[in-house]
C-alpha positions in Angstrom: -95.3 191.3 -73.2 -96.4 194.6 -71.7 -96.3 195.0 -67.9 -99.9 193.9 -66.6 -101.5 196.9 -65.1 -103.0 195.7 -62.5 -99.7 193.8 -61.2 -98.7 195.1 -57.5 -96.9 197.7 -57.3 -93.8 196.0 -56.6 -93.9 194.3 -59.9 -94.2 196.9 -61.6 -91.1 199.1 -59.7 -88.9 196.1 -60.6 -89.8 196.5 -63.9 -89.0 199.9 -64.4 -85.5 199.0 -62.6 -85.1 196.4 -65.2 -86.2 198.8 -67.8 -83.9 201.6 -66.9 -81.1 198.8 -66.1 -81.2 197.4 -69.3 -81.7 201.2 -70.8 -78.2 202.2 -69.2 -76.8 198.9 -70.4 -77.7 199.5 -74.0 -76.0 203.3 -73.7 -72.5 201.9 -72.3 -73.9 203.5 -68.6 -74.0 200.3 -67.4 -71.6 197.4 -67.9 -71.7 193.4 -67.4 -68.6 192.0 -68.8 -68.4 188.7 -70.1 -67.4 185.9 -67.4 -64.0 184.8 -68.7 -63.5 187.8 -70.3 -60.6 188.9 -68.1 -63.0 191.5 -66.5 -65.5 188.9 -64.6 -64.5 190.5 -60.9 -66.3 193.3 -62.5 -69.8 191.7 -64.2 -69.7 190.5 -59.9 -69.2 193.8 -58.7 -72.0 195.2 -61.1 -74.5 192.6 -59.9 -73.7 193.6 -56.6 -74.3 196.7 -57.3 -77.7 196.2 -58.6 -79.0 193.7 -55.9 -77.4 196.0 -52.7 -80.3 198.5 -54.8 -83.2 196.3 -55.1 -83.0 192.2 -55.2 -86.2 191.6 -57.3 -84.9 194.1 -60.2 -81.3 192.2 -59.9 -83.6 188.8 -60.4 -84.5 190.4 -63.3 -80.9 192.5 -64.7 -78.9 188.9 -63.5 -81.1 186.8 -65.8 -80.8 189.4 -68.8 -77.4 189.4 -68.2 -77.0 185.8 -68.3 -78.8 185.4 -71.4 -76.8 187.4 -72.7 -73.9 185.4 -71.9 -75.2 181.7 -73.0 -76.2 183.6 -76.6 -72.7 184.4 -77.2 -71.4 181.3 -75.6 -73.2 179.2 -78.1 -72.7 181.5 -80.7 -76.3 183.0 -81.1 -77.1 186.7 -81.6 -76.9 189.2 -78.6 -80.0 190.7 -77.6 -81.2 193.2 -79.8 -81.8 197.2 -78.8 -84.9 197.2 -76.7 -84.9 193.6 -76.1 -85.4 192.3 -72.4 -84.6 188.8 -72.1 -84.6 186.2 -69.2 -83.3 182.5 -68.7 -86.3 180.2 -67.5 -84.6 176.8 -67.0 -86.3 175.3 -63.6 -87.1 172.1 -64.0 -88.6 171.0 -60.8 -91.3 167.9 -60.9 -94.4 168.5 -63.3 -95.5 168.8 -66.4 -92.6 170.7 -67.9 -92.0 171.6 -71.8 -91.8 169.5 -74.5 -90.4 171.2 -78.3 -90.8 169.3 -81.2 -90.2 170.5 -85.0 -92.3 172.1 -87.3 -91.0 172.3 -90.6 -87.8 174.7 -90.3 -88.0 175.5 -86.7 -89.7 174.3 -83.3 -92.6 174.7 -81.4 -93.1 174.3 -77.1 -95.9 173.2 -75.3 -96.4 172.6 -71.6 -95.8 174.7 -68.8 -92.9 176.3 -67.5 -92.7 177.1 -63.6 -90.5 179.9 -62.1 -90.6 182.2 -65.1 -88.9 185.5 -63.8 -90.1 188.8 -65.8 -93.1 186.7 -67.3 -94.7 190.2 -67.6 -91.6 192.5 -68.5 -89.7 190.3 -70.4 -89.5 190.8 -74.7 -87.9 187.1 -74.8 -86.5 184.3 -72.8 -84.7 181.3 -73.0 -86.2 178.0 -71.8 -85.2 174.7 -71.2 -87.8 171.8 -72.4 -87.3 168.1 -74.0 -86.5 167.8 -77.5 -87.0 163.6 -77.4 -85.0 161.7 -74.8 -82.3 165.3 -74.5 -82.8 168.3 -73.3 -82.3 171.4 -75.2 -82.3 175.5 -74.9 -84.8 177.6 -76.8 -85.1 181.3 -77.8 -88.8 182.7 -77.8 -90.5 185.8 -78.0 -92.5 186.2 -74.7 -95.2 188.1 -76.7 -96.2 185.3 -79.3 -99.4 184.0 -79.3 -99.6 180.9 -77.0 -97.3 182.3 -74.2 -98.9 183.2 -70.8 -98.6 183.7 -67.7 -101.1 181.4 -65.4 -102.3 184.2 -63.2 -102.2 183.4 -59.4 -99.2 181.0 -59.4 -96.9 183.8 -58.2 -97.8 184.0 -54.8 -94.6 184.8 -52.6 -94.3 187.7 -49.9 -90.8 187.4 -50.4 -89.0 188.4 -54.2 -92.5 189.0 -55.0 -91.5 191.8 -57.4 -89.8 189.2 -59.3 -92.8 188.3 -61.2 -92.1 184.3 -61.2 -95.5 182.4 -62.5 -96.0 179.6 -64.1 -95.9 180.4 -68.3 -98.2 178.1 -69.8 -96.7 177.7 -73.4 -99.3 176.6 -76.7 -97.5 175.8 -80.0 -95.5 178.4 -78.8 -92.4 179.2 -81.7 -89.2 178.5 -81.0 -85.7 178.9 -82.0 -82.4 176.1 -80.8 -80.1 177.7 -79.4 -76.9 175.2 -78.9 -76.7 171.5 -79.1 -78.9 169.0 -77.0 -77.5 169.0 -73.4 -75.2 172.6 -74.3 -76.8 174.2 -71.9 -75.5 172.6 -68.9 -72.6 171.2 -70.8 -71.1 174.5 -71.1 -69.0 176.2 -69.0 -71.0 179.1 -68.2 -73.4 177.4 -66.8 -71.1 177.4 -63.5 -69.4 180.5 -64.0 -73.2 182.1 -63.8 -74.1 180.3 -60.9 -71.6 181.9 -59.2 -73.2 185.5 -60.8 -76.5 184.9 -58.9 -74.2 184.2 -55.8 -72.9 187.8 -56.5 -76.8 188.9 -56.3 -77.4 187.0 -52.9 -74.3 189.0 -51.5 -75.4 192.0 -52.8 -78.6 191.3 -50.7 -76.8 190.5 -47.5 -75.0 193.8 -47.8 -78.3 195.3 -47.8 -79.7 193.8 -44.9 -76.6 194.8 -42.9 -77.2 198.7 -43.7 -79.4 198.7 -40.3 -76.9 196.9 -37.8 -74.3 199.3 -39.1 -76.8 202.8 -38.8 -77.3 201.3 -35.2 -74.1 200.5 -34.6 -73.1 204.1 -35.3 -75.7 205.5 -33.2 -76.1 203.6 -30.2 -72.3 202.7 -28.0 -73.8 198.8 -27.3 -71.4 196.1 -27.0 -73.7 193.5 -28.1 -74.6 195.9 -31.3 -70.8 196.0 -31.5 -70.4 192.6 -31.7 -73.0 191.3 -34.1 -72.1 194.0 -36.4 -68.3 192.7 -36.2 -69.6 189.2 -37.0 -71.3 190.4 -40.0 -68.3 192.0 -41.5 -66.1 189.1 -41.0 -68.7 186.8 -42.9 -68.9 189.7 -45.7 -65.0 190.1 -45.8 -64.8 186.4 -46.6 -67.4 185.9 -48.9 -66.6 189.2 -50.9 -63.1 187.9 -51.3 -64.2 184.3 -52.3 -66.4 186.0 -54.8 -63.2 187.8 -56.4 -61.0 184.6 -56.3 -63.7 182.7 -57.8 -63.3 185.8 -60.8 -60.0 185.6 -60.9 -60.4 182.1 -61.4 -62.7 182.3 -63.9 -60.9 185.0 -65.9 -57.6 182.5 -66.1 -59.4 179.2 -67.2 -62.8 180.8 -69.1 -62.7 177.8 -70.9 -62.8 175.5 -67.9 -59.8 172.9 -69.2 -59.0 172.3 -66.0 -62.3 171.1 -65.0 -62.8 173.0 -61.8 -66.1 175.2 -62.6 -68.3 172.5 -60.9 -66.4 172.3 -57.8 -65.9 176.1 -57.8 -69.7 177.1 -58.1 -71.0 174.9 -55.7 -68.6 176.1 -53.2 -69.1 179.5 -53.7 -72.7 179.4 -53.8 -72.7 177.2 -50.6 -70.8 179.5 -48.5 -72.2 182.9 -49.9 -75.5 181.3 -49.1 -74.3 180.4 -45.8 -73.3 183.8 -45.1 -76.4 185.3 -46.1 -78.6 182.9 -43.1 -75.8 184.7 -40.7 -76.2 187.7 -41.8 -80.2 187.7 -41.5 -80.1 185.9 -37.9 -77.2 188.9 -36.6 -79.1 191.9 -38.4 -82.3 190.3 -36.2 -80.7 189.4 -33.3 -79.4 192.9 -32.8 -81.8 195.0 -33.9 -85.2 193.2 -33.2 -88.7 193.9 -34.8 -88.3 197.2 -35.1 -86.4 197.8 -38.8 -88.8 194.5 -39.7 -92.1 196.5 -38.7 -91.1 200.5 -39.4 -88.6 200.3 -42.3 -90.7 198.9 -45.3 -87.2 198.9 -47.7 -85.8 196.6 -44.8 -88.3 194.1 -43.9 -88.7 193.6 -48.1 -85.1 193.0 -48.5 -85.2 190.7 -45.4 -88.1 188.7 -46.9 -86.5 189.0 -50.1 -83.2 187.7 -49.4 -84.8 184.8 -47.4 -86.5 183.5 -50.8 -83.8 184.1 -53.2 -81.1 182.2 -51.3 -83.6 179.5 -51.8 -81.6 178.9 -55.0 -79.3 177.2 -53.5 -80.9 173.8 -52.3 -79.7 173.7 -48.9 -78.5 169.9 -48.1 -79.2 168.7 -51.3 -76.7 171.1 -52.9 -74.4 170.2 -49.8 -74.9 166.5 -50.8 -74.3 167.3 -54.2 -71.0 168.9 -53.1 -69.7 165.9 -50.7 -70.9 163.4 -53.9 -68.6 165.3 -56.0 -65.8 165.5 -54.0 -65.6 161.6 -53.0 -65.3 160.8 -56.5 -61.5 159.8 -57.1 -61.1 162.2 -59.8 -62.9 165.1 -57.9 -60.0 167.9 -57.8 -59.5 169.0 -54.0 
């Protein structure tokens, strides 16, 4: 599905960052290894990379790169040349998707909410209910029956993302995986911890100001905030890399310690991106917010994408966990 012309124009510069991205990853210029893959410290550093540029193009690179990662996980074709792809798998209250078969293959109806790339994206994989499971899908975004319900994309915010509502009519569909694979497998936590990557690579972002002020103003309150900041990127940079390591020596996750290691990681990355916002703020004030467009968009951006991470819920999904008696420590 073509870029809609008259989409804002940031839309449209996050998808010619996803374009070029996914350009440079096609000619070996770019490179997301495989998580597990002995080289997953570097698919972090490269998301990083990406967001510290731009965080609504690395919305839209991260979920490429994750498709790309659940296809060969459950042994499905990469993305072919030219191909953009993204994951839509929200499943907050609503209507949702239902698939259901039609002679060799599947068809979706419903609608599907948070739909990143709905305009740039070739295909995407979605989540919907096959029966009483849940299942992935593989569709072209471009069929007949797949649109975007303009208007429900309304966020200051990550609003290059491109995130409606896709409202989905006898749309064709391919299984990927097993019923329940999707969140079975253990990718699903290693590339949780990949969007945590992104939200770093935000927070590094936002920090660029304190440290230009820092280095042009003696102030030992700018001093200080912009010491807090680094401690709080120091420890969540390394967490990132130990959760890689990690990763890398137990792709497989035998030892059953994905779960727990995601939702830490995510929790304290996110954590440490709320810090970072209220220091960059505290010690610089309105003015990057009101003068510096780039700055003020990453600020709003950050805010929203963090918003992945559900706050107490995820917390209380984390304290659940670990009081079970078989929770690893």
């Amino acid at each position: 599905m073509p870029a809609d012309p008259g989409a804002p124009d940031e839309v449209a510069a996050a998808a010619r960052g996803f374009a070029d991205a996914v350009a440079r990853i096609e000619a070996g210029e770019l490179a997301f290894p495989l998580p597990g893959s002995g080289r997953t410290a570097e698919r972090f550093a490269a998301l990083r990379t990406v967001a510290e540029a731009g965080l609504s193009t690395a919305r839209l690179v991260e979920g490429h790169v994750d498709a790309a990662a659940i296809l060969a996980e459950l042994g499905a074709p990469p993305p072919g040349p030219g191909e953009r792809w993204g994951v839509w798998a929200a499943e907050p209250p609503g209507e949702g998707l239902t698939a259901v078969r039609q002679g060799a293959g599947w068809v979706l109806n419903g609608l599907k909410q948070y739909c990143s790339g709905a305009h740039s994206c070739t295909h995407a994989l979605v989540t919907a209910r096959a029966g009483e499971s849940r299942r992935l899908f593989a569709v072209r975004v471009a069929a007949d029956g797949c649109r975007p319900v303009e208007g429900t994309w309304g966020a200051v915010g990550m609003a290059g993302s491109d995130t409606p509502d896709v409202r989905f009519t006898d749309v064709p569909a391919t299984a990927v995986g097993e019923p329940e694979a999707y969140v079975d497998r253990p990718g699903f936590w290693h590339g949780g911890i990949g969007v945590a990557a992104c939200w770093y690579g935000g927070a590094v972002a936002v920090a660029r100001v304190l440290r230009e002020a820092a280095e042009h103003r003696a102030d030992p309150h700018t001093d200080a905030h912009l010491g807090a900041v680094d401690v709080q990127l120091h420890a969540a940079w390394t967490l990132l890399e130990r959760a890689a390591r990690e990763i890398d020596e137990d792709p497989r996750d035998d030892r059953g310690e994905g779960r727990l290691r995601a939702m830490r990681t995510r929790a304290f990355v996110e954590s440490v991106c709320r810090q970072v916002l209220d220091h960059v703020g505290r010690a610089t004030g309105a003015g990057p917010l009101c003068h510096d467009t780039g700055h003020a968009r990453t600020v709003a951006d950050l805010g929203v994408y963090i918003r992945q991470h559900h706050a107490e819920r995820d917390l209380a999904g984390l304290g659940a966990h670990l009081a079970r008696p078989e929770a690893g420590r």
